[in-house]
C-alpha positions in Angstrom: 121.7 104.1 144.1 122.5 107.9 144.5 126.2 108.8 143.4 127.5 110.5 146.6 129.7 108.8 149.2 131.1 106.3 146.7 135.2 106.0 145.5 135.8 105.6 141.6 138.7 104.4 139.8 138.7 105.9 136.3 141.5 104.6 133.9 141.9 107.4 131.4 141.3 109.7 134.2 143.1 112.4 132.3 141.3 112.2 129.4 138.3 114.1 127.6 135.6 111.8 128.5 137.2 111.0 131.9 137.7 114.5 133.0 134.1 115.2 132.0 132.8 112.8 134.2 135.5 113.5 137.1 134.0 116.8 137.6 130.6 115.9 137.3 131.2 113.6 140.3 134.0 115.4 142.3 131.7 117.4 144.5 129.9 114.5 146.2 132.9 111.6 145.5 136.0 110.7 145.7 138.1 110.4 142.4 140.7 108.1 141.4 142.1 109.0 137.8 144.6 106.8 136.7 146.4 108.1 133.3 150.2 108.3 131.5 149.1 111.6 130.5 149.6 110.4 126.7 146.2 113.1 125.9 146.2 115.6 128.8 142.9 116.9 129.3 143.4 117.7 133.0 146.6 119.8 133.8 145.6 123.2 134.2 141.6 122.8 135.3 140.6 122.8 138.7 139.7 119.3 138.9 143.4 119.0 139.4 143.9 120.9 142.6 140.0 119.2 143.7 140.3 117.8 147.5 138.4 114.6 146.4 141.0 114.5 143.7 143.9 111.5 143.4 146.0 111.9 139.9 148.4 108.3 139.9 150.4 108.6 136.8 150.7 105.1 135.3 149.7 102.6 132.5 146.9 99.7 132.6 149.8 97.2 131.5 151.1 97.8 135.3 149.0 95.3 136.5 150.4 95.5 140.2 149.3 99.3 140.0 146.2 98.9 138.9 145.1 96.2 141.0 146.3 98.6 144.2 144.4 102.0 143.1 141.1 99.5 142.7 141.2 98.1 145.8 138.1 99.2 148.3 136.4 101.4 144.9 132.9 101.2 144.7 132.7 102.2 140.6 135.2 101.7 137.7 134.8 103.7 134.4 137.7 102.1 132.3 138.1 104.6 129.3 141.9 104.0 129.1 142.8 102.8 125.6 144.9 103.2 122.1 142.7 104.9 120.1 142.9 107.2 116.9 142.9 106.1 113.4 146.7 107.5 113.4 147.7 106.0 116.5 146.5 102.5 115.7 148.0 102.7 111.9 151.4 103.6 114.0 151.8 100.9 116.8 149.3 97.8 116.4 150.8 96.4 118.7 151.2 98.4 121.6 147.4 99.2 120.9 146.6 95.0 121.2 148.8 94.7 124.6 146.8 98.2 125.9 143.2 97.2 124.9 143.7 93.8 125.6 146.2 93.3 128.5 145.1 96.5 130.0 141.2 95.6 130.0 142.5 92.2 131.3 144.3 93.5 134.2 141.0 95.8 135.1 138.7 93.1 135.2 141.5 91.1 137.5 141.8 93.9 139.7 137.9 94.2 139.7 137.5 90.8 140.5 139.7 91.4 143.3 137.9 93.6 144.8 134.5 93.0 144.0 133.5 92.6 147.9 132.9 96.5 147.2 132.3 97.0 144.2 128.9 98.6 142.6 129.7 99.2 138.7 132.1 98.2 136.4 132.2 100.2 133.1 133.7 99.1 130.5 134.4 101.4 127.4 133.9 99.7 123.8 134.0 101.7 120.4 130.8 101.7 117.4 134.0 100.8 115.3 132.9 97.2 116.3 130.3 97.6 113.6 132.6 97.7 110.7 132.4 99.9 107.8 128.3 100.0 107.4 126.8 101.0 110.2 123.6 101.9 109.8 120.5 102.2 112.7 122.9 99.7 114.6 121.6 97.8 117.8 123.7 95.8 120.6 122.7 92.6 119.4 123.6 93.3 115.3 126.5 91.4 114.1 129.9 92.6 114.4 132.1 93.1 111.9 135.9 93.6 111.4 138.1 94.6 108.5 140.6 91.0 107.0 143.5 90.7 108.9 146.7 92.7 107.9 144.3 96.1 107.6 145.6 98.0 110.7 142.5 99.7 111.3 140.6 97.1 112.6 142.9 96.4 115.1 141.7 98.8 117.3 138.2 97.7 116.8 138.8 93.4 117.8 140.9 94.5 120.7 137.5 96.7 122.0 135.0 93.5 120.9 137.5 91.2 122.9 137.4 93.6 125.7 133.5 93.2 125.8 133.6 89.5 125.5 135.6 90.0 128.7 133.9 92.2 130.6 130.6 90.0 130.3 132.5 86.9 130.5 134.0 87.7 134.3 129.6 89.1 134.6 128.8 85.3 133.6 131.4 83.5 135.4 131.8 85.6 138.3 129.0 87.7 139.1 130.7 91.1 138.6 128.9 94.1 138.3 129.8 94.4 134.7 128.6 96.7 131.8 129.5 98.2 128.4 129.2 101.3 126.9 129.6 101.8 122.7 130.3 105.3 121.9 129.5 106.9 118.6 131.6 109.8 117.7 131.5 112.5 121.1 132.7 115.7 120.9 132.9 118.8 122.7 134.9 120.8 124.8 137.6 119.9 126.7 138.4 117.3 123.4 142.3 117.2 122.8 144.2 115.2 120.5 141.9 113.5 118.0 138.9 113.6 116.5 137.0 115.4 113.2 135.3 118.4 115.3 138.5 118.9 117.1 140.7 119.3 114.5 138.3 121.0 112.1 137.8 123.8 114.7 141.2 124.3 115.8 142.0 124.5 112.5 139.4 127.0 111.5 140.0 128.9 114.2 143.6 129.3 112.8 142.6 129.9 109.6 144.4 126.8 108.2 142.9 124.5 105.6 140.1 121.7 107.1 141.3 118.9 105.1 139.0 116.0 104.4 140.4 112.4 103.6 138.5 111.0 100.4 135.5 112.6 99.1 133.9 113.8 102.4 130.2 111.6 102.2 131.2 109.2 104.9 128.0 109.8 107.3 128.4 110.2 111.6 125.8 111.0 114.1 127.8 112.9 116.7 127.0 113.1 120.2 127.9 115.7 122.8 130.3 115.0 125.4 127.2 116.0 128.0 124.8 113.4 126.5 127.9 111.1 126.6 127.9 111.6 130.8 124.5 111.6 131.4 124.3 108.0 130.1 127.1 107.3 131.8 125.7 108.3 135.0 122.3 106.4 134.3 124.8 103.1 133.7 126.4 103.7 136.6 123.1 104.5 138.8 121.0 101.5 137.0 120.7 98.1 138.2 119.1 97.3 135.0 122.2 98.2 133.1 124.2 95.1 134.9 125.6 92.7 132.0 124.5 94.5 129.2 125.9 96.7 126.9 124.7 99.8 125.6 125.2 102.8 122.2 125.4 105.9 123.4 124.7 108.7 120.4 123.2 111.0 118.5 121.0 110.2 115.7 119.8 113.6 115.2 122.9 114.4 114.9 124.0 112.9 111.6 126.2 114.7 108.8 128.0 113.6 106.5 132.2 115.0 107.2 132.2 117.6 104.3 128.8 119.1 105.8 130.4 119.1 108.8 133.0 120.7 108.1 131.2 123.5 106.3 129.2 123.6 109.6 132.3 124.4 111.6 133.7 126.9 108.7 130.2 128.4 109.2 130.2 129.0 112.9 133.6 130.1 113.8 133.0 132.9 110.9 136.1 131.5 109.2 137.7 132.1 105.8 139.8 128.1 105.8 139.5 126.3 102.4 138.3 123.0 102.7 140.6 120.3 100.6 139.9 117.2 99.8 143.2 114.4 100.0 143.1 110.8 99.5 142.5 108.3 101.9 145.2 106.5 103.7 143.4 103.8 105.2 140.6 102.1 105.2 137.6 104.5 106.8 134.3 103.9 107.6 131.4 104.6 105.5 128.4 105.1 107.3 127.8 105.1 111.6 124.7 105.8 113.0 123.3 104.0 116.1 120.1 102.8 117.4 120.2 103.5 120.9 116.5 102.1 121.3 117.8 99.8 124.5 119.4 103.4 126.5 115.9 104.6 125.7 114.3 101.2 127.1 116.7 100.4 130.0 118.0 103.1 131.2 115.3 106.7 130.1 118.8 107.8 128.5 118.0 110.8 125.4 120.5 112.7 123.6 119.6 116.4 123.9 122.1 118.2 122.4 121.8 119.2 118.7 124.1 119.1 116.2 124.9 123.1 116.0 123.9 124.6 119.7 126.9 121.0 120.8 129.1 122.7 117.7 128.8 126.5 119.3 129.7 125.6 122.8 132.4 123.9 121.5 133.9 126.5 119.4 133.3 129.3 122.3 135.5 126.7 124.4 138.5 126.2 121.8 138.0 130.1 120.9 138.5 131.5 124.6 141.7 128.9 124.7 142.8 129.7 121.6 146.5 130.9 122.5 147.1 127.6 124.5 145.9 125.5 121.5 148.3 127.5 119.1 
């Protein structure tokens, strides 16, 4: 099934991954990117002004919306979501009604079309692992966090998202799949994440603070790897009902070695500080993405410090914006 000809709807459109995957598919498709421009990773690129380019400005809670921009789409890549240790400790709620309701309302509008529809992506989260996650497959038990720890709110809205996704696969046939990110990076990141804020603070000479004692261990995977097995999920008939980690495992640091990594490469003179913990973080998360390997030929192939360098060239030429 060759990507070219086909219509996608992708909720988080204006987002890092989304983006990324927008303009890997612009040229030969036409793009839907449905966003509320909470993290702006598209205004100023290109994408933007792209012929086979639609920007609708709304929220997956407008069901009505969302059911409209789906119908007659061949693929939907549903990234939007709360997400953000931050974010989540600040509105539980809002992050419940937008994981849940919003995944809900995707499926429904799915559904409703489904007399054209190829792919359904569905975006999950490796925080469905829990606190020890270590050489993780899709079929290891989950784990959350006791209720009342705000974290893991975030992480049972994503699981219940899955349990949706494959339950409207089992009951209705739809073309459904799931994807588990561990940790991506890499340019065109804004808003969250270790490697973004590390670097824009490097780059500013500012301090890279670390939250507890800096051994929790991530395998980090570059936004490229990220879209290629995206592309292979969307492509695959194989990848129908299943779900899938998509990482790095090469690519494992612990966060003070990564941020001493970072302090490295940009040539920067930041002190790294260590302050306590706020929440409740987890310890170790490293996938085994043996079934993408299986299923799908899906290989990371970006390396820790050559993902790291392209990265820092991208927030180093936009520097002033950034500021």
């Amino acid at each position: 099934m060759a990507l070219q000809g086909k219509r996608f709807l992708i909720t988080g459109g204006a987002g890092f991954i989304g983006t990324t995957l927008a303009r890997r598919l612009i040229d030969a498709n036409e793009i839907v990117a449905l966003d509320n421009l909470h993290r702006d990773a598209l205004s100023g690129t290109e994408l933007a002004d792209h012929p086979n380019f639609t920007f609708a400005q709304g929220d997956v809670l407008d069901a009505d919306l969302v059911r409209d921009l789906a119908a007659g789409v061949t693929h939907i890549v549903h990234c939007a979501a709360i997400a953000g240790v931050d974010a989540v400790l600040e509105s539980p709620v809002r992050t419940m009604r937008v994981n849940l309701i919003g995944t809900y309302n995707v499926l429904d509008a799915a559904h409703a079309t489904q007399s054209s529809l190829e792919r359904l992506v569905d975006f999950s989260t490796s925080e469905v692992f829990g606190t020890h996650a270590y050489r993780v497959e899709e079929t290891h038990v989950t784990s959350g966090g006791s209720v009342g720890e705000a974290r893991w709110t975030y992480a049972v809205s994503k699981l219940a998202g899955e349990y949706m996704a494959h339950s409207y696969f089992d009951e209705f046939g739809l073309p459904a799949c799931t994807v588990r990110p561990f940790n991506i990076y890499g340019p065109g990141q804004v808003g969250v994440g270790a490697i973004h804020t590390f670097t824009v603070r490097a780059l500013a000479g500012e301090e890279l603070v670390i939250h507890g004692d800096g051994s929790q261990i991530r395998a980090w995977c570059y936004i490229d790897d990220m879209i290629e097995a995206l592309l292979l999920v969307l492509e695959r008939d194989e990848a129908v009902g299943e779900t899938f980690n998509v990482g790095n495992t090469r690519s494992t640091v612990t966060v003070l070695d990564l941020a001493q990594r970072i302090k490295r490469l940009t040539g920067s003179e930041s002190e790294i500080v260590s302050k306590p913990l706020h929440y409740t973080d987890v310890e170790i998360r490293i996938p085994n993405v043996d079934k993408a390997r299986r299923l799908l030929d899906f290989e990371a192939k970006v390396d820790l410090d050559e993902g790291l360098a392209r990265t820092i060239a991208w927030y180093r030429e936009r520097k002033p914006a950034l500021a």
